[in-house]
N, C-alpha and C positions, 0 to 999 in steps of 0.2 A: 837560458836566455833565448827568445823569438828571433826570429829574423829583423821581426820590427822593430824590437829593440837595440838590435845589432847596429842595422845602419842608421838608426837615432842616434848612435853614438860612437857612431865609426870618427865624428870630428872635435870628439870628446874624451875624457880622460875615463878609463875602465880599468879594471883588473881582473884575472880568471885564475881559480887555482890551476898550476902545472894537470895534468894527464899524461899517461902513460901512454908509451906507441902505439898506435892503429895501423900497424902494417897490416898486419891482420883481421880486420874488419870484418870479413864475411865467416868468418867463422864465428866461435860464442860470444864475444863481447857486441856483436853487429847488432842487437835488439838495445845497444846502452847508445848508439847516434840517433841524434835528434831527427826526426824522418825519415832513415832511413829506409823505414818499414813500408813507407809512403806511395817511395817509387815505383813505379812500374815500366811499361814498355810502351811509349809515346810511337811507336814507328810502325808495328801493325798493318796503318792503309796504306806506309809509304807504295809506291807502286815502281818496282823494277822498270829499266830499259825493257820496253818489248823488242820483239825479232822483227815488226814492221820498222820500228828507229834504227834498228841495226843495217837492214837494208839501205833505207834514206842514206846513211851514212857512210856505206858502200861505195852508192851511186853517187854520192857528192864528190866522193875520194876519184872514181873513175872520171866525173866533171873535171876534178883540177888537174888530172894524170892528163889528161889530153890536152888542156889549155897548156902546158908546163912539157909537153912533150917528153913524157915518162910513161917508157911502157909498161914499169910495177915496181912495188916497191916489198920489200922483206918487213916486216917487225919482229923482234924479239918480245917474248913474257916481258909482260909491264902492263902498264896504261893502255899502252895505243892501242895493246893485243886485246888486251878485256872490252876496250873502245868498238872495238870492230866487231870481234866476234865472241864476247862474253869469256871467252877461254882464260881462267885463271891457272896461273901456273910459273917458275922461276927457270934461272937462266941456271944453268949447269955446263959441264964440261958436254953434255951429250944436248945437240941443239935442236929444241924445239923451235919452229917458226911461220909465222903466218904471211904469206905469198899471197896478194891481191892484184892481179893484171890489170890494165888499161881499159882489156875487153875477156871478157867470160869469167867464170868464178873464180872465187878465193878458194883459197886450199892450204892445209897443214901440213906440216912434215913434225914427223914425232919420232922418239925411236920405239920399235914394236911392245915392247913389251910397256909402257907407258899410252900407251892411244888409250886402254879402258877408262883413264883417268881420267884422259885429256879429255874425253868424249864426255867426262861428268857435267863439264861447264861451257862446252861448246853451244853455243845457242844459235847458229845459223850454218848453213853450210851440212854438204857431206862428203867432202874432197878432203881424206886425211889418207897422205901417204905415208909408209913405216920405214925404218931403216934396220936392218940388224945390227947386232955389235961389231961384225966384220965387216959392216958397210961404209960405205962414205956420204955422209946425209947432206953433202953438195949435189950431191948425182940425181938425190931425191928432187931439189930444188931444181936444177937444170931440167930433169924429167917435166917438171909441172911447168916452167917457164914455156919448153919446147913445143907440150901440148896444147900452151894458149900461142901459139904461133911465133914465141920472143927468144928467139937466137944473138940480136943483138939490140942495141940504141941503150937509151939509160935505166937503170935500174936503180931506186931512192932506196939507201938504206939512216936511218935517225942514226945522230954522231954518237949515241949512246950505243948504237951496234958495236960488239966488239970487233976486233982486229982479224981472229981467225975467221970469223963469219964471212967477212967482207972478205978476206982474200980467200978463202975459201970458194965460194961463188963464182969467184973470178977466172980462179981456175978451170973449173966446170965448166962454165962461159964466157971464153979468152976474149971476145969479140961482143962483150957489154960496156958501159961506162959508166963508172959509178957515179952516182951525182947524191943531190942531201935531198930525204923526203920528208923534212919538217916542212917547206911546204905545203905539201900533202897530210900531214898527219895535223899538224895546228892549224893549218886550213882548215881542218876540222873540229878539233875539240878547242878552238879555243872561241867558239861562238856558240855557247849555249841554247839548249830546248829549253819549251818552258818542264817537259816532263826533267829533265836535269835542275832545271832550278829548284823546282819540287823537292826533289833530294836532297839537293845542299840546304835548302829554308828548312828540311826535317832535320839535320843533322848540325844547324844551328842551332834550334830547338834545344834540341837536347844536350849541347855545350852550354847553355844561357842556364838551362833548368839546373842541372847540374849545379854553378856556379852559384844559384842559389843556395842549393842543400848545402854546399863546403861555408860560402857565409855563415850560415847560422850556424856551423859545427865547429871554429876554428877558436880555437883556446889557448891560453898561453904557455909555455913549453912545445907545445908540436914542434915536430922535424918536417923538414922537405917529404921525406919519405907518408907522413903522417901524412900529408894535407896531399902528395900525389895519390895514395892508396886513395884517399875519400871521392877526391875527383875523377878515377878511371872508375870506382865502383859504381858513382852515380850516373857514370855517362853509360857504363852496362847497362844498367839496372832497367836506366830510360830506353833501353833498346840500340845504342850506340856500338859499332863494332868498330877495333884498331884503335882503341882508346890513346888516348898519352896527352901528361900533362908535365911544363916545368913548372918551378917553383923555386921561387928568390923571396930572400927574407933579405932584409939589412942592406947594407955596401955589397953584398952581392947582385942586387937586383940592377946595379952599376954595369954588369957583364948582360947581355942580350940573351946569349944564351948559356948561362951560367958558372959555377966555379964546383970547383971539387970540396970547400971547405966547410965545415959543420956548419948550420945553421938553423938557429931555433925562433921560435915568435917571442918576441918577448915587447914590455910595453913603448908603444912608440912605434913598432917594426915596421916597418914600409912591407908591401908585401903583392908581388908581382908574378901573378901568374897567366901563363902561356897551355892551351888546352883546345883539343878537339877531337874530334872523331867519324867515322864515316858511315852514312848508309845506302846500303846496297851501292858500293862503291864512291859515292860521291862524300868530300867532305866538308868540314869547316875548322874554322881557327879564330879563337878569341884569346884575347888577352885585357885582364883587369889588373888595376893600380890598386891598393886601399892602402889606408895606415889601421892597428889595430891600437885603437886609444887616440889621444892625441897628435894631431896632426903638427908640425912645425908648419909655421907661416913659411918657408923655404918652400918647404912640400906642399904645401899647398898652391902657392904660384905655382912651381911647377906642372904638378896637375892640371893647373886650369891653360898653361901655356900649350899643354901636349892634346889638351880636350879642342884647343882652340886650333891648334894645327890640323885635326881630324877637321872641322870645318874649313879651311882653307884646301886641302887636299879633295874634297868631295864638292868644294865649287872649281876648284881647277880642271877636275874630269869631265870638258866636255866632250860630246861627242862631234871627231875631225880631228880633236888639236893631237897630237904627240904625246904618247903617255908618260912620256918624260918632263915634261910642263908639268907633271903633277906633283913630281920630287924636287921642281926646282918651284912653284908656287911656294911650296912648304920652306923651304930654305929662305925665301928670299925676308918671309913672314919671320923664321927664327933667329935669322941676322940681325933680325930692327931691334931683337930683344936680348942682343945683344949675347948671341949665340952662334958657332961657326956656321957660315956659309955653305960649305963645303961637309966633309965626312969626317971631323974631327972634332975632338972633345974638350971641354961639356958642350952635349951636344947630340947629333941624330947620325952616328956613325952605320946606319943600315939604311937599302933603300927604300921608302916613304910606304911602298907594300910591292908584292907580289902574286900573278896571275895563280888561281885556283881552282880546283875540278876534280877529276878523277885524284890528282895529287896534289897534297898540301902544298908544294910549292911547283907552278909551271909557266912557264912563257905567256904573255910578257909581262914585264915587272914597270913599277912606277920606280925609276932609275932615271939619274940624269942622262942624256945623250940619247935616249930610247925614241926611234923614231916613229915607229906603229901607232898608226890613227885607232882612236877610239872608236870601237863601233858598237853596238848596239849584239846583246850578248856574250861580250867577254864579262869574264868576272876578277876581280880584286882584292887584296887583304889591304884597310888602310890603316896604318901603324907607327905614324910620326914619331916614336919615342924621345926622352933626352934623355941620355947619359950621364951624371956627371963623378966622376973615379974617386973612390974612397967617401964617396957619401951614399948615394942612391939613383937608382932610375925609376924613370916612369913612363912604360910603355899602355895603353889602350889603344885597342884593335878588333874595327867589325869587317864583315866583307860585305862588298857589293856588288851591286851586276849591273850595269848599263841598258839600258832604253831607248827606244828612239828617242827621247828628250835630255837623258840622260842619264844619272847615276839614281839607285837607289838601296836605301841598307836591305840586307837578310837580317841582322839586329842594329837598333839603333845604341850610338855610346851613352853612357851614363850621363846624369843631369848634371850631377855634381860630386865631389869625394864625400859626401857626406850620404848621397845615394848611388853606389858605385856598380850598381848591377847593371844598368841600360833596359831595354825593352826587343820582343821579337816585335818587326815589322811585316805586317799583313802583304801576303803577294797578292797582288792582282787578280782578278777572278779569269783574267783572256792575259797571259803574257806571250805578245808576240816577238819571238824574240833572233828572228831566224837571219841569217844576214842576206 
């Protein structure tokens, strides 16, 4: 069966013989899926952060250290770290950390026998100091504070720094004060370049293409496991790195983010999947509804109630209002239809989406009470789901990015359950998007 065929009759009655597990796809049976052979690597021209963004990003971070009266701030391996200075790498008992002052360079502390590595994905900078294993890599940290002249005033570390870190430093530097550098850090990354948009629009791309190939391949019998192997292969395949997909079939697609219990397609199956992937650090996350066969008129409304919510959510984002007007738009719309208010079921027990970027899910979110103005370069997941326990859900979910005018999709939702794919949306040839 084509594609074509597929969603000709996604709202129509079908039958497929059972197949056998595809955990195993890329090995000898992977020449028996329908296009698999097709795909290639869509990502190619993506175009990396260069070292001059890196810089910008720097300078902006020392902009808000001095309006915020911070004379530096620490990150641990994450986001912020690969944000800043490219540097990939995890948190361990042995602390790596990147030290950016107010005034003069950033610098690393590593311990010695790790710098060769750390040195692989450094991309700016050449201030990396080492520590031995008899050392104490606070000492490190106070060394490089002291040499930019910061003995005392505040020093931002993100609440996700661990505990010895921060008291560590502290000790080092009795006569600092610890303050929070989300400020500083989502002062930054949470207002997108147009070179970051690029990214995430590539790495839409190739979750949309993707979700095409698993349409045309999904049969009756498959498992979870069946339809996630199909899905992380095709988002390799397209050039996708940190793949991962859910997948809910039945009264499980009722849970958001899933259950433990077997589940197979079978006719009728509501069929709810959650996927994305990243390139060159940036990502995306969609999520599609279908039925496979006949659709019940239940599911059906519902679909079009949760299709119809994505447009109430994406005229609520203007830019100024509260990004929490966006989760209460949605509600106030699911109520009339006689759906809870509030976060309770049947119903949109999650909130309405959440800010995306370097990481699937970050600050700030379309949540009730959220008071941060929308501005022009953040980005968003919009994902209204309903709920409803022991029957099914229906979640649909594109992201978007803000404008001076306002919102616009990286992919648009789907037209109808009966064409459940949606479309990629062309970016702008000039996206200005700097705040």
């Amino acid at each position: 069966m084509d594609k074509r065929h597929f969603l000709k009759l996604a709202g129509a009655s079908f039958a497929l013989a059972p197949v056998a597990s595809m955990a195993a796809i890329n090995q000898t049976n992977a020449t028996d899926i329908n296009g698999l052979s097709g795909l290639s690597d869509i990502t190619a021209n993506a175009k990396p952060i260069t070292v001059e963004e890196r810089k910008a990003r720097i300078e902006k971070a020392q902009s808000l250290m001095k309006a915020q009266d911070i004379a530096a701030i620490l990150v641990e391996p994450g986001a912020a770290m690969d944000y800043f200075s490219g540097i990939k790498w995890w948190r361990s008992e042995r602390l790596t950390a990147l030290v950016i002052p107010q005034k003069g360079d950033m610098a690393v502390v590593t311990p010695f026998f790790e710098k060769p590595s750390v040195l692989e994905s450094l991309a700016i900078g050449d201030d990396v100091r080492v520590w031995q294993e008899h050392e104490s890599p606070f000492d490190a940290v106070a060394s490089i504070l002291k040499s930019r002249g910061i003995t005392s005033g505040n020093i931002g570390f993100e609440s996700s720094v661990r505990y010895f870190v921060v008291t560590g430093v502290s000790q080092a530097l009795p006569n600092i004060n610890i303050v929070p550098a989300e400020p500083i850090t989502l002062g930054c990354r949470m207002y997108k370049t147009p070179s970051e948009l690029a990214l995430m629009h590539k790495a839409n791309e190739v979750t949309l293409r993707a979700y095409e190939f698993v349409f045309n391949n999904l049969k009756l019998g498959m498992a979870q496991q069946d339809v996630k192997s199909l899905m992380n292969t095709a988002q390799q395949r397209l050039g996708g790195s940190g793949t991962w997909c859910l997948a809910l079939f039945n009264d499980a697609s009722a849970y958001p983010h899933g259950t433990n219990a077997a589940q197979t397609i079978k006719e009728g199956s509501v069929i709810l999947l959650d996927s994305g992937c990243s390139v060159h650090g940036y990502q995306s996350d969609i999520s599609r509804t279908l039925v496979f066969g006949k659709a019940s008129q239940k599911v059906q409304d519902v679909w079009h109630t949760v299709r119809e919510g994505q447009n109430v959510a994406f005229a609520a984002a203007k830019i100024g209002e509260p990004a929490g007007k966006v989760d209460d738009a949605v509600r106030q719309y699911y109520a009339s239809k006689g759906y809870s208010k509030d976060y309770e079921l049947p119903g949109l027990s999650h909130r309405t989406g959440h800010g995306i970027g370097m990481e699937g899910h970050e600050s700030v979110n379309f949540v009730r009470g959220e008071n941060t103005p929308l501005k022009k370069g953040m980005c968003f997941s919009n994902e209204p789901g309903i709920y409803i326990p022991g029957e099914f859900g229906v979640r649909l979910e594109d992201c978007l990015y803000m404008t001076e005018t306002g919102p616009a999709y990286f992919t648009e939702p789907p037209e109808s359950l009966a064409k459940p794919l949606g479309r990629l949306k062309s970016l702008p040839v000039q996206v200005s998007v700097l705040p």
